[in-house]
C-alpha positions in Angstrom: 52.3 -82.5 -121.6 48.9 -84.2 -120.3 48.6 -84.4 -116.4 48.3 -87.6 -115.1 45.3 -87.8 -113.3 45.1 -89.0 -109.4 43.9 -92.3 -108.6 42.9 -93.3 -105.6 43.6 -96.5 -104.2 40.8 -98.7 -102.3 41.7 -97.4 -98.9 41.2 -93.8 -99.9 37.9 -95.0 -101.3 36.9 -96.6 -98.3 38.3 -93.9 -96.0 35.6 -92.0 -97.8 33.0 -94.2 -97.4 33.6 -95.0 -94.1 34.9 -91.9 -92.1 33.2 -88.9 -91.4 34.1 -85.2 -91.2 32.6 -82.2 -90.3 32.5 -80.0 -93.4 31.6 -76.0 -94.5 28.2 -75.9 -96.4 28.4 -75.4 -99.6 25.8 -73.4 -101.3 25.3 -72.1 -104.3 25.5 -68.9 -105.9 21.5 -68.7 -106.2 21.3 -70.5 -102.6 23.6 -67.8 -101.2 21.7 -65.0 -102.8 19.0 -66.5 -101.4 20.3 -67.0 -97.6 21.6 -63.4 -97.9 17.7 -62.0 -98.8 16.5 -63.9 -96.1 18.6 -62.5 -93.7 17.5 -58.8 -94.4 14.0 -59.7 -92.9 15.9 -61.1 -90.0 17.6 -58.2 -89.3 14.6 -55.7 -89.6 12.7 -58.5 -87.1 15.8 -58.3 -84.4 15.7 -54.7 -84.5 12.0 -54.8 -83.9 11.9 -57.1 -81.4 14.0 -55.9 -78.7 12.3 -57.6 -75.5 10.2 -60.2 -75.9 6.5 -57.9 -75.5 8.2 -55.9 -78.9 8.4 -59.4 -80.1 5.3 -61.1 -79.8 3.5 -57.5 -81.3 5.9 -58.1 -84.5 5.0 -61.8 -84.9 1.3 -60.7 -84.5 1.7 -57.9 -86.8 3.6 -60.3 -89.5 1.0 -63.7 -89.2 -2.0 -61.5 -89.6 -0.4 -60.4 -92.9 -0.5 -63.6 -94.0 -3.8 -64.4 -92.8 -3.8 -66.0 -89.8 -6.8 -65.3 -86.9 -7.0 -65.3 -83.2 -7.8 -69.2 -82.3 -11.1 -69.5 -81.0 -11.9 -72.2 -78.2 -14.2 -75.0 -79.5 -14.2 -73.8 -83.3 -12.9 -77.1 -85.6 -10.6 -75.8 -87.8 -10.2 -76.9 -91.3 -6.7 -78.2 -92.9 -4.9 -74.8 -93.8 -6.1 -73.1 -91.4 -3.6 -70.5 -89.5 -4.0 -69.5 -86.0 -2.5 -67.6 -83.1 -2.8 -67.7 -79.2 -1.4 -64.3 -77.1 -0.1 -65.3 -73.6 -0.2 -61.9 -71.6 1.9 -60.1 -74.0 4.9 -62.3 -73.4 4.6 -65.4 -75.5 3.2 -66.6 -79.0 1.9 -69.7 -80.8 1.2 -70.2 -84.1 -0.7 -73.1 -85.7 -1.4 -74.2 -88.9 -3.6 -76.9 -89.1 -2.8 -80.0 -90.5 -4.4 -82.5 -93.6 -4.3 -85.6 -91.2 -6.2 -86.6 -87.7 -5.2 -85.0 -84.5 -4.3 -88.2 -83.3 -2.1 -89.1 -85.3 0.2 -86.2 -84.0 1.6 -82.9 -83.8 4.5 -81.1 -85.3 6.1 -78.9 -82.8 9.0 -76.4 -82.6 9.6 -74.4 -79.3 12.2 -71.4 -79.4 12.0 -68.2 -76.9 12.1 -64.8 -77.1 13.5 -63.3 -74.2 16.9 -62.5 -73.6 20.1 -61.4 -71.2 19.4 -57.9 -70.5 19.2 -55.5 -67.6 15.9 -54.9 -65.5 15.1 -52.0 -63.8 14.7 -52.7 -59.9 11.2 -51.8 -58.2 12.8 -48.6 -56.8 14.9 -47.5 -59.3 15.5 -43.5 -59.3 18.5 -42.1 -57.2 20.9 -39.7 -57.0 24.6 -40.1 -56.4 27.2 -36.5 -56.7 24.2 -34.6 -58.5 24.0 -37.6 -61.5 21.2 -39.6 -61.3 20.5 -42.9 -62.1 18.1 -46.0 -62.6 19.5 -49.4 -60.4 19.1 -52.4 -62.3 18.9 -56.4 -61.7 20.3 -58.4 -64.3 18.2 -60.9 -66.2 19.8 -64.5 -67.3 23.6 -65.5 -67.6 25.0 -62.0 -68.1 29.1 -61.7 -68.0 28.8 -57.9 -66.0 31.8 -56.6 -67.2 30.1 -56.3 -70.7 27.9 -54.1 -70.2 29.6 -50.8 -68.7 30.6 -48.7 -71.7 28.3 -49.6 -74.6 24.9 -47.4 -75.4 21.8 -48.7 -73.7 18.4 -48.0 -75.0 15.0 -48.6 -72.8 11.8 -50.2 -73.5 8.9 -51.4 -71.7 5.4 -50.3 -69.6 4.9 -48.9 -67.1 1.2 -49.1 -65.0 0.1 -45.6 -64.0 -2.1 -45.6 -60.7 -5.6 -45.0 -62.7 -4.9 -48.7 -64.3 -3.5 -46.2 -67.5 -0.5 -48.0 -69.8 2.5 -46.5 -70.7 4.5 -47.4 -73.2 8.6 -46.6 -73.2 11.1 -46.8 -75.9 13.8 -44.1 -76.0 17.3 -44.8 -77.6 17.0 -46.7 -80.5 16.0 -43.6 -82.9 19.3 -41.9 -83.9 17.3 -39.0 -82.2 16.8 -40.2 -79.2 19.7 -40.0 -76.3 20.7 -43.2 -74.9 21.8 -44.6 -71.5 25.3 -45.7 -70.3 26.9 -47.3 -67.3 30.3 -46.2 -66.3 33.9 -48.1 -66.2 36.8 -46.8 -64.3 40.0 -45.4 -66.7 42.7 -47.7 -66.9 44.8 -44.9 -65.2 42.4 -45.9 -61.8 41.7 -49.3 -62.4 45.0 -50.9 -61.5 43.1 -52.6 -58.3 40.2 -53.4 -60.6 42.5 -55.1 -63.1 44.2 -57.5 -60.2 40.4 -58.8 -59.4 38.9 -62.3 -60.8 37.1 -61.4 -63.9 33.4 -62.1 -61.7 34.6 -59.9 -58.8 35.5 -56.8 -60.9 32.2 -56.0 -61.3 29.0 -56.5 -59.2 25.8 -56.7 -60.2 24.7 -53.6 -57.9 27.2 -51.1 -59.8 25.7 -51.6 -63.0 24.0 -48.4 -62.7 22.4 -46.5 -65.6 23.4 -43.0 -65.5 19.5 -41.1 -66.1 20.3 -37.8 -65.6 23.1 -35.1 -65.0 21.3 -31.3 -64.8 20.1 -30.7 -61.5 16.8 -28.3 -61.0 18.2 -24.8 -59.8 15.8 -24.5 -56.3 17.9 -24.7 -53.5 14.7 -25.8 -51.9 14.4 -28.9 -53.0 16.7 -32.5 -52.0 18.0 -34.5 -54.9 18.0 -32.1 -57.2 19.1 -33.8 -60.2 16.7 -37.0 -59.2 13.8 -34.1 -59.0 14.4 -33.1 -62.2 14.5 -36.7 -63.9 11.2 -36.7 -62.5 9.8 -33.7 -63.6 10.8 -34.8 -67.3 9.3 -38.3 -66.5 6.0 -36.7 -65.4 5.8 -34.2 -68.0 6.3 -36.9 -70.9 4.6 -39.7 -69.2 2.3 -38.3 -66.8 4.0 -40.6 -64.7 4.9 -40.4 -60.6 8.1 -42.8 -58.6 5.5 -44.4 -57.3 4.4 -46.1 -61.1 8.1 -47.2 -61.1 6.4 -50.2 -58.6 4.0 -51.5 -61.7 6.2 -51.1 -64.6 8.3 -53.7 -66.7 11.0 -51.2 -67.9 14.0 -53.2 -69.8 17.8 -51.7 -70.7 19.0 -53.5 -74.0 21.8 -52.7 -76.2 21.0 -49.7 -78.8 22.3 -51.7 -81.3 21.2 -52.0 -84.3 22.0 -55.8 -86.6 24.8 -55.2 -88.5 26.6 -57.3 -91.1 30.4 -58.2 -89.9 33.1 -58.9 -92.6 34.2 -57.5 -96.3 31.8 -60.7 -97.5 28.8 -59.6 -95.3 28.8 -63.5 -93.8 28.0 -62.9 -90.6 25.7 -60.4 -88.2 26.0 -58.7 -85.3 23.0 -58.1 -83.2 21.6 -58.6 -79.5 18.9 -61.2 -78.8 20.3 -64.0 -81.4 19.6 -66.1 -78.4 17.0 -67.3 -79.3 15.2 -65.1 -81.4 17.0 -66.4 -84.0 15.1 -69.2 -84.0 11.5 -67.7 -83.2 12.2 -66.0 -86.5 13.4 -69.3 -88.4 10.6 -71.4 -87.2 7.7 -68.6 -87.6 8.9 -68.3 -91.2 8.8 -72.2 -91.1 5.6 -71.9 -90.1 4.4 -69.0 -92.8 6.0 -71.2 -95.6 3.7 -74.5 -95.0 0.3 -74.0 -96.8 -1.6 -77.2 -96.0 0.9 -79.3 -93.7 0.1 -83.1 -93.1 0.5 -82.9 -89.6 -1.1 -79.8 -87.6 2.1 -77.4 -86.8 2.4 -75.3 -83.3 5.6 -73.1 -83.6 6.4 -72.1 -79.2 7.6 -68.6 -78.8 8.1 -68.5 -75.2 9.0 -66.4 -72.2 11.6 -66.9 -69.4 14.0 -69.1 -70.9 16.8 -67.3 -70.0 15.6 -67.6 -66.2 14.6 -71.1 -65.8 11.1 -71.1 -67.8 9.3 -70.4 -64.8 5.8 -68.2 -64.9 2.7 -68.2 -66.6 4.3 -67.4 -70.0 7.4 -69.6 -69.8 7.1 -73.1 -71.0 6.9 -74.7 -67.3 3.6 -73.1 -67.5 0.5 -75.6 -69.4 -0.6 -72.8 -71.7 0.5 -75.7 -74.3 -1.1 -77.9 -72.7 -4.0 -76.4 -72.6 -4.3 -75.0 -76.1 -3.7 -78.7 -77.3 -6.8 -80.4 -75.5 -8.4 -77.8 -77.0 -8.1 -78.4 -80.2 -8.4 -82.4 -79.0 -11.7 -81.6 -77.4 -12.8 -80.4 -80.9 -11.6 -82.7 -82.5 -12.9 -85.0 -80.5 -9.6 -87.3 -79.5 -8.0 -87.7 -76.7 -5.1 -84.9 -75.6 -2.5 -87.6 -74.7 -2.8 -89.5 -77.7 -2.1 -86.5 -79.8 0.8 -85.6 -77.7 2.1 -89.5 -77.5 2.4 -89.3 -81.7 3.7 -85.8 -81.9 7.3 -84.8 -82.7 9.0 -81.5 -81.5 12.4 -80.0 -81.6 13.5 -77.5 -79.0 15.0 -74.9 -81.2 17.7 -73.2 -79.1 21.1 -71.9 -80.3 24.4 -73.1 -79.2 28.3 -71.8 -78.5 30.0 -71.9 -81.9 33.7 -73.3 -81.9 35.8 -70.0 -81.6 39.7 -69.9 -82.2 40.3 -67.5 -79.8 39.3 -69.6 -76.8 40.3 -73.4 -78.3 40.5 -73.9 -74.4 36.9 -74.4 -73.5 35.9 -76.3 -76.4 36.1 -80.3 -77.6 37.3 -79.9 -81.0 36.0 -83.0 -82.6 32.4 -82.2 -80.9 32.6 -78.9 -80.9 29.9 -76.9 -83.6 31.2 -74.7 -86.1 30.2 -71.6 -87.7 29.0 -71.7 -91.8 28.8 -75.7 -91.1 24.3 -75.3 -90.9 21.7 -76.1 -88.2 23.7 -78.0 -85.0 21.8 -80.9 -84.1 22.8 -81.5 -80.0 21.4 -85.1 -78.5 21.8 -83.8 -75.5 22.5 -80.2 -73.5 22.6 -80.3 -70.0 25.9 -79.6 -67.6 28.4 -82.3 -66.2 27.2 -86.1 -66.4 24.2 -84.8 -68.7 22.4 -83.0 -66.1 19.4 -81.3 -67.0 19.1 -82.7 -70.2 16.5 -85.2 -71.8 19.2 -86.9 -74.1 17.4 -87.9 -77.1 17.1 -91.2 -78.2 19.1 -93.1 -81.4 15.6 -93.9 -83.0 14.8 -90.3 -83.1 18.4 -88.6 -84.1 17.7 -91.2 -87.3 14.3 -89.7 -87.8 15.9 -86.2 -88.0 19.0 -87.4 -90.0 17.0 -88.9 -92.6 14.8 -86.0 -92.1 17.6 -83.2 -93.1 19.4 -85.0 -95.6 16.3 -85.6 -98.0 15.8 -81.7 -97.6 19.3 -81.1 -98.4 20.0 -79.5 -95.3 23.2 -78.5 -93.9 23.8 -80.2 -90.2 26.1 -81.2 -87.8 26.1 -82.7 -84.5 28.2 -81.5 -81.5 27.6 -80.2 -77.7 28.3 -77.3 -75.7 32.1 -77.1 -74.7 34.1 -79.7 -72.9 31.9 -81.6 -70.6 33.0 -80.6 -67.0 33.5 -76.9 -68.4 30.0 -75.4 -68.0 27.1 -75.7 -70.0 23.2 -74.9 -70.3 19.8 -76.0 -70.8 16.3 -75.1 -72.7 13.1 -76.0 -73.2 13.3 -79.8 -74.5 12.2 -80.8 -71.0 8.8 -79.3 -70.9 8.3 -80.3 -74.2 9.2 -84.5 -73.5 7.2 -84.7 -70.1 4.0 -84.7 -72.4 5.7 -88.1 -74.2 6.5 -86.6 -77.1 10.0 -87.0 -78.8 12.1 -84.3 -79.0 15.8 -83.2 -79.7 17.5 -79.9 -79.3 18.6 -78.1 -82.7 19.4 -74.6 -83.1 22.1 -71.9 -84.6 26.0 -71.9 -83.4 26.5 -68.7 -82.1 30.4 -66.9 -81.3 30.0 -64.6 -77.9 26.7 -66.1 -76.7 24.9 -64.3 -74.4 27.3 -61.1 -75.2 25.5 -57.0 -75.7 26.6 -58.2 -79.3 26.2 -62.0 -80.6 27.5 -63.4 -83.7 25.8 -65.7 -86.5 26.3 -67.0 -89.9 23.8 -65.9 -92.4 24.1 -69.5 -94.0 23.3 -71.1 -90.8 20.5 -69.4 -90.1 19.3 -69.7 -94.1 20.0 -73.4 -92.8 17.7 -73.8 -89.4 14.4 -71.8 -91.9 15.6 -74.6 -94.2 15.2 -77.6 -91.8 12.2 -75.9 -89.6 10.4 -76.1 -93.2 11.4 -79.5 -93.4 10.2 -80.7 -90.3 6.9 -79.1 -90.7 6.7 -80.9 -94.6 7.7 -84.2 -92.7 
């Protein structure tokens, strides 16, 4: 017997036309094959880039493969051109310069590459009951009790007093041994377990443990601290003293991992946000000779306000704008007045577990692409640039000819919480800009979650933006 086949009536026709739902993406199987492959080289590039220093040497590393130079003040570039600017070690731009006049604007996409992670304090190196260990200070919005009880590698410099550099990175070679903070058994930590989740732990108890075999001279104080130090000078050449010019970091010794029996997902610290420094450099690699001159922002100190000479409240931006205006003889405010950026910064993904915190019909959703947010901020908007209508259309028309998988949402219900990035110091120079970025599940966790397809999705409207 035939089916009969469903026919709609005109409501269902119009409900169609008219309503709008949030749906999966839906690739291909050649488009998934192809997410999936891009996706390796993100992985390799998070487990390169543990801090941000490790980062910028990896971008560095990657653009001169592809042939781009160290920009030169008052050279003219010609269209096609690719260039780079260093900021101290600690932030990145690349530039590709465009077919059309500098005045008629700029394509820019800020991200940073710093994330939540433990610092070691000025005077780190004590002993406690013959163990030793390294105090820390926590960098960025860092939920403490998540980082007792996972393996901890180091990385960083350290400043020796003859001006000498030091480089450290111990724990992320299967080799190497690693470094740990403590939690009490749940046999002892019935007291512990009747606190408020932020009073359980305190930031001065998250304590690396360094050492545990003391030197056997019954002359000496500290003995396990003396020894740490013997080992310390013997590798490094290094004193306690050089602890006072060193940058030393403790980051998860993770390495990016794929999550699920389909492989859809990865697990990996520093998602935020160098997800998408990685999306937007590639963005930047993939353009050849752009119509508008492209400058891809890999910035510092994101995670702690943008504040210093290599976060974005800093005018090393600026500056390398009017220098390309100065040679190209136009005026530095008319280039920024035409330009168009997009403060690439992920976002909290919907997650079942905690429906609670979340606006459902506003909320972004993992394997659903790129999130487009009009606004970020906290409360009644604060801290955010809210983006205006004219603009959102520029970017919906913009992602939709490229086939791009997006949604629009915002971070959580309104009077929950919330967060900012770096649209602000991009907008003060006039130029229009809108956050868009990667939903992420356990943002800001030792371990973040992503979807390969949405990241495949942000490289795919980066590209766009920079073809625009």
């Amino acid at each position: 017997m035939k089916e009969e086949k469903s026919i709609k009536s005109a409501n269902e026709k119009l409900q169609e036309k008219l309503a709008f739902e949030s749906k999966q993406a839906k690739l291909g199987k050649s488009e998934l094959k192809a997410a999936f492959k891009f996706c390796e080289g993100y992985k390799t590039f998070l487990d390169n880039s543990k801090t941000e220093g490790l980062c910028v040497e990896t971008v560095i590393k990657l653009a001169k493969e592809r042939g781009y130079v160290s920009f030169k003040e008052g050279k003219k570039y010609a269209a096609g051109a690719k260039v780079y600017v260093r900021n101290r070690g600690a932030a990145i731009m690349l530039a590709t310069i465009g077919k059309k006049p500098l005045d008629e604007g700029l394509r820019v996409i800020a991200s940073h590459i710093d994330s939540p992670r433990l610092d070691l304090k000025p005077n780190p190196l004590f002993e406690d009951s013959e163990i030793a260990y390294f105090k820390t200070h926590y960098y960025g919005g860092v939920r403490k009790y998540q980082w007792p009880t996972i393996p901890l590698a180091l990385h960083g410099v350290i400043y020796k007093a003859d001006g000498e550099m030091v480089r450290i990175n111990i724990g992320e070679d299967e080799n190497d041994p690693i470094f740990y903070i403590t939690d009490l058994l749940p046999h002892l930590g019935r007291e512990q377990g009747q606190k408020k989740l932020s009073e359980a732990f305190h930031g001065e108890s998250l304590n690396i443990i360094i050492g545990s075999i003391p030197e056997q001279d019954d002359k000496i104080e500290n003995k396990t601290k003396f020894a740490v130090l013997k080992l310390l000078n013997e590798k490094y050449g290094i004193t306690e003293a050089d602890f006072h010019t060193a940058d030393i970091k403790a980051v998860p010794a993770y390495k990016a991992r794929d999550i699920g029996l389909d492989r859809g997902l990865i697990a990996s610290y520093g998602h935020d946000d160098r997800i998408c420094a990685y999306t937007s450099m590639m963005a930047d690699f993939a353009v050849e000779k752009p119509e508008y001159t492209t400058v891809t922002i890999l910035a510092d100190k994101e995670e702690v306000g943008s504040l210093g000479n290599t976060g974005l409240d800093s005018y090393y931006f600026q500056y390398f704008v009017e220098e390309l205006a100065e040679a190209a003889g136009v005026k530095p405010r008319r280039v920024f007045a035409a330009s168009k950026a997009l403060s690439a910064d992920v976002n909290a993904a919907f997650d079942p577990n905690f429906p609670e915190a979340f606006e459902k019909r506003n909320a972004f959703r993992v394997n659903h692409g790129v999130g487009v947010a009009k606004y970020v901020g906290s409360g009644g908007k604060g801290g955010t640039i809210d983006t205006s209508a004219a603009y959102m259309s520029f970017i919906r028309t913009m992602l939709d000819k490229a086939k791009v998988a997006w949604q629009v949402g915002e971070m959580g219900k309104i009077d929950q919480g919330g967060g900012g990035t770096v649209a602000s110091f991009l907008a003060r120079y006039d130029i229009d800009t809108v956050d868009i970025g990667v939903p992420l599940l356990s943002m800001h966790a030792p371990l973040e979650i992503v979807s390969k397809i949405d990241v495949y999705m942000a490289f795919k409207a980066f590209e766009a933006f920079y073809k625009n």
